[in-house]
C-alpha positions in Angstrom: 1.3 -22.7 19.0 -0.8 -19.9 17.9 -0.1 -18.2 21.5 3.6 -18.2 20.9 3.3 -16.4 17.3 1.0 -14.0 19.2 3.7 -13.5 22.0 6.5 -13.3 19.3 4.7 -10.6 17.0 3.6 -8.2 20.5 7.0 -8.3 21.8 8.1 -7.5 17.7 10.5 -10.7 17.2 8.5 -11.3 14.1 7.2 -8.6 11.7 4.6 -8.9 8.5 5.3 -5.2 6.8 6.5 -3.5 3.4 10.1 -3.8 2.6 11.6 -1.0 1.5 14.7 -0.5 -0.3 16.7 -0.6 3.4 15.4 -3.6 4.3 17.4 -5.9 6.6 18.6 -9.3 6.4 16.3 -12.0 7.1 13.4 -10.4 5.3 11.6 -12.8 2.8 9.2 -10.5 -0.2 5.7 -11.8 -0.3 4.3 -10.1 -3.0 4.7 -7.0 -5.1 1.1 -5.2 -4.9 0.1 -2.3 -7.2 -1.0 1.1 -6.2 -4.1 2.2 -7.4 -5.6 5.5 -8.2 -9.1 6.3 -6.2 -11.7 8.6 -7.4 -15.3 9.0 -7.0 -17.7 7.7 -9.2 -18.6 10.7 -10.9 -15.5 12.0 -11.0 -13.9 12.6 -14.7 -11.6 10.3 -14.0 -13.7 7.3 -13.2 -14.0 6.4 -17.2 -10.4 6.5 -17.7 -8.3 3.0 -18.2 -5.7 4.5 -15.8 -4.7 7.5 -13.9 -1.9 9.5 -15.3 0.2 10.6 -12.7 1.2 13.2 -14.4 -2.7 14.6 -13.8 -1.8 14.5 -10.1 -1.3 18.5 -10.1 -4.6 18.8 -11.7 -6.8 17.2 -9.1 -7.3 17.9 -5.5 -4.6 15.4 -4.2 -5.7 13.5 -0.8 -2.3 11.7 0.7 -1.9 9.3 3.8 -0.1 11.0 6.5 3.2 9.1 7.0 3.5 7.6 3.8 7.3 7.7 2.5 7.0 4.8 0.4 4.9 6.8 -2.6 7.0 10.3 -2.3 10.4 7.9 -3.1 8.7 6.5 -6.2 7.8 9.7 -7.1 11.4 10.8 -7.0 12.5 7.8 -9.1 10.2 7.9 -11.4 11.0 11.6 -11.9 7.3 12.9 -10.7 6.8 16.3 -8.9 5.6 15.0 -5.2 1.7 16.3 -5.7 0.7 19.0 -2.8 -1.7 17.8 -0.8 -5.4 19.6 -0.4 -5.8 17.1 2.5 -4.0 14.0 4.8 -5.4 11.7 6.7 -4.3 8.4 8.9 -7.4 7.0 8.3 -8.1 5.1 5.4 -11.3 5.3 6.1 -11.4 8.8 5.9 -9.5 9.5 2.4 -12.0 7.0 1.1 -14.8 9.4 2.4 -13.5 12.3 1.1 -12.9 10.7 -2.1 -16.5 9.2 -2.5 -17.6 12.5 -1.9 -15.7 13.8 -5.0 -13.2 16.1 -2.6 -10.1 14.5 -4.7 -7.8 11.3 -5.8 -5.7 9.2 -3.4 -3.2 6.5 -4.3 -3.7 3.7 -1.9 -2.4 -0.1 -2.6 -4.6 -2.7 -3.7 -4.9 -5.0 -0.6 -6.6 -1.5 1.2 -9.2 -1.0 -1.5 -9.6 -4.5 -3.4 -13.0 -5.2 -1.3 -14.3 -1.4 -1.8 -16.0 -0.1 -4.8 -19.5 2.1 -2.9 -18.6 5.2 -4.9 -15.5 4.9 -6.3 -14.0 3.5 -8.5 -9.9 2.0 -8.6 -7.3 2.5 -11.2 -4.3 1.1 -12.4 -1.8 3.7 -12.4 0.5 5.2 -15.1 3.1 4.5 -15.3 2.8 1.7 -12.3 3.9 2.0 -9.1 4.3 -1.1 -6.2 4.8 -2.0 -2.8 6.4 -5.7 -1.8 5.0 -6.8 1.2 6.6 -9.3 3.0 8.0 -10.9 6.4 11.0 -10.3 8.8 12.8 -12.7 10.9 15.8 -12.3 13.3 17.3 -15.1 11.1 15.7 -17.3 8.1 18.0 -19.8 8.2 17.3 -20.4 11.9 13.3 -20.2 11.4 11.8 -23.1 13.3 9.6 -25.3 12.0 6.1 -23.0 12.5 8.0 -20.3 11.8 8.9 -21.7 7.9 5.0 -22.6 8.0 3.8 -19.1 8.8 5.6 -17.3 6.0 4.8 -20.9 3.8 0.9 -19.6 4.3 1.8 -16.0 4.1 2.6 -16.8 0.9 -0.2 -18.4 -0.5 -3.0 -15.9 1.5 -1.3 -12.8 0.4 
């Protein structure tokens, strides 16, 4: 059985992503998951409670190249879009350069729950949150795995 989810996600009949505000029929929300604020462990933020975002123009700003998701909440919430000093598609990388004290990222909490060498994570003011969650062609004609996968989806993530 597992084969056939394999097959099914490589030939993209079954997606586990973010839903946006477009998303399509079918999709099912898993969980809504908080961004957090990352900065070194030195830095002057790391004894705050939370990041302001309204400090994002006052710190070196390192974004994820590609990310659409933040610069909409930004716009709803009424928030400048910060200017980068740096973008990366590594993860990996912004966490680096943050550690390092080159600047802040915002990064969800499933990417940086298990980190903490050097920095530290912050709630954000005011909040800002993904949903994660899972698309089918059709939930009402899910088989029977299919309804067990997104069951245990739901209880992992």
């Amino acid at each position: 059985m597992a084969g056939k989810w394999l097959h099914r996600f490589r030939h993209r009949r079954c997606k586990l992503r973010r839903i946006g505000e477009s998303a399509n029929t079918g999709a099912s929300a898993l969980k809504k998951e908080p961004y957090l604020a990352v900065c070194a462990n030195d830095s002057p933020y790391a004894e705050y409670e939370r990041f302001d975002l309204k400090d994002l123009p006052k710190v070196s700003y390192i974004e994820e190249k590609g990310e659409t998701d933040l610069l909409r909440q930004f716009q709803q919430l009424g928030i400048a879009p910060p200017k980068p000093v740096f973008t990366s598609q590594n993860t990996y990388s912004m966490l680096a350069m943050v550690s390092h004290n080159l600047g802040v990222c915002i990064l969800p909490e499933l990417v940086v729950r298990d980190i903490s060498k050097n920095v530290v994570r912050l709630p954000l003011n005011p909040p800002m949150e993904r949903v994660l969650g899972v698309r089918i062609p059709s939930a009402k004609k899910a088989s029977p795995a299919a309804s067990l996968l997104i069951a245990q989806l739901q209880r992992t993530v």
